[in-house]
C-alpha positions, 0 to 999 in steps of 0.5 A: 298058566305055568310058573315060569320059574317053578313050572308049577300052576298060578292063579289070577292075582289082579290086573296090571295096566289091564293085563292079568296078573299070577301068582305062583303059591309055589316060589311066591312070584308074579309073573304075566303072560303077555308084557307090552314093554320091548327089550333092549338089544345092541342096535338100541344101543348103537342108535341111543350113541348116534341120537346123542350125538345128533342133539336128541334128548332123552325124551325125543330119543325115548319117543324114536326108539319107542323106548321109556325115558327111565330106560334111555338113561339108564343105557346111557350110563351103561354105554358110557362104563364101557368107554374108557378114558384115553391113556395118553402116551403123546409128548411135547404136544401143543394143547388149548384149554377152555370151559364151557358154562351149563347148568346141573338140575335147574336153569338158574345162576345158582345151578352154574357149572363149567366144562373144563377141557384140553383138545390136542391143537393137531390132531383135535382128539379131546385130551381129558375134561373135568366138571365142576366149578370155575375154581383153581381146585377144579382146574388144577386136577386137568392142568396136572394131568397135561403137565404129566404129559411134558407138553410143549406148549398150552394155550388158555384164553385170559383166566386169571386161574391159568398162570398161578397153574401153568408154569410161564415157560410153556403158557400162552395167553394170546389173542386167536390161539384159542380159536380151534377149541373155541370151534369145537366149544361151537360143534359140541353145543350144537351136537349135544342137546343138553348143552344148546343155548336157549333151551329148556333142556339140561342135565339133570346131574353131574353124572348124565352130563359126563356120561353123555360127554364120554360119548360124544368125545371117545365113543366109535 
C-alpha cells in the first residue's frame, strides 16, 4: 500500500477492529486501507435538524442515520453555530414570558434548571431565551433585552421575580393571558425528546440543551 500522504510504501503495523493497519517510515503516519465508518454530508445534516425536532434523541437519531452517537452531537453543535440569534428590530409588541423547568446532567432536584423565554403574542416567533437558575439575575439579562425593544405590553404569569423587573406600566399578570406561551411550553416538550416529562432522557450540559433550542426555535 501506498502512503497516502507521502506516496511512499508502508508496512503492516497491527490490527484495528480486525482491519490491518500501516505505518508509513517516511511521514510516520497510520493510515488503512478500508475504513468502516461513513462521512457526513449535508442531507446528515439536514435529516439530524427534522429528528430533532420530531422528539428523537441522539442515541435513536445515531441508530437511524447508522451514525455514531459522539458524531450525532458533535454536528449538532455545529448546526446550531451556524444559526444566528434573531436581530430584533420589532417595536411596541406584546410579548409572554415563561419558564420551563428540566434537568442538566442528572435527574435530580439538585440538577433543576429553567428555560426562561419570550414568544411574540402575534406572530408566535420565540424573541430570545436564556438558561440557568429561576433567580432575578438569570431573568433579568431577558427582561433587559425586551425592554430594549419599547414593547407595549409584557405578560408574565405570577412570579414574584417579575414586578421588581418590569416597569408596572406595561406589566400584566392576569389570569389566562399566558395561555399562547403556555400552548407553546406544551409543543416544545412534545417535540423535544430531551425536555418530555417521564423520561430518562435529558441533557447532558447547558450547551447541548441551548444547541438543541436554537434549532427547534430559529432553524428553516
Amino acid at each position: 500500500m501506498q502512503c497516502k500522504y507521502c506516496n511512499q510504501p508502508c508496512i503492516k503495523k497491527g490490527l484495528y477492529n480486525g482491519v490491518q493497519k500501516m505505518y508509513c517510515k517516511a511521514c510516520h503516519k497510520y493510515q488503512r486501507s478500508i475504513y468502516t465508518y461513513r462521512l457526513t454530508n449535508e442531507t446528515d445534516d439536514t435529516n439530524i435538524v427534522l429528528l430533532t425536532k420530531e422528539s428523537m434523541s441522539i442515541s435513536s437519531i445515531a441508530r437511524y442515520l447508522k451514525m455514531a452517537k459522539t458524531t450525532v452531537g458533535r454536528r449538532i453543535l455545529r448546526i446550531s453555530q451556524r444559526i444566528p440569534y434573531p436581530i430584533l428590530s420589532e417595536t411596541n409588541q406584546i410579548y409572554e414570558v415563561d419558564e420551563m423547568q428540566t434537568y442538566i446532567g442528572r435527574r435530580q432536584i439538585s440538577c433543576h434548571v429553567y428555560i426562561t423565554y419570550a414568544i411574540n403574542r402575534i406572530t408566535k416567533t420565540v424573541a430570545d431565551f436564556i438558561i440557568g437558575p429561576r433567580t432575578k439575575e438569570t431573568i433579568g439579562k431577558l427582561i433587559d433585552r425586551l425592554l430594549f425593544l419599547t414593547p407595549k405590553k409584557i405578560y408574565t404569569d405570577g412570579l414574584n421575580i417579575y414586578p421588581s423587573l418590569i416597569p408596572f406600566s406595561i406589566h400584566r399578570c392576569f389570569r389566562y393571558n399566558t395561555n399562547v406561551i403556555e400552548r407553546n411550553n406544551l409543543s416544545i416538550r412534545n417535540s423535544l425528546k430531551r425536555l418530555s416529562r417521564k423520561t430518562i432522557c435529558f441533557s447532558k450540559n447547558t450547551l447541548m440543551l441551548e444547541a438543541c433550542l436554537k434549532i427547534y426555535f430559529w432553524s428553516d
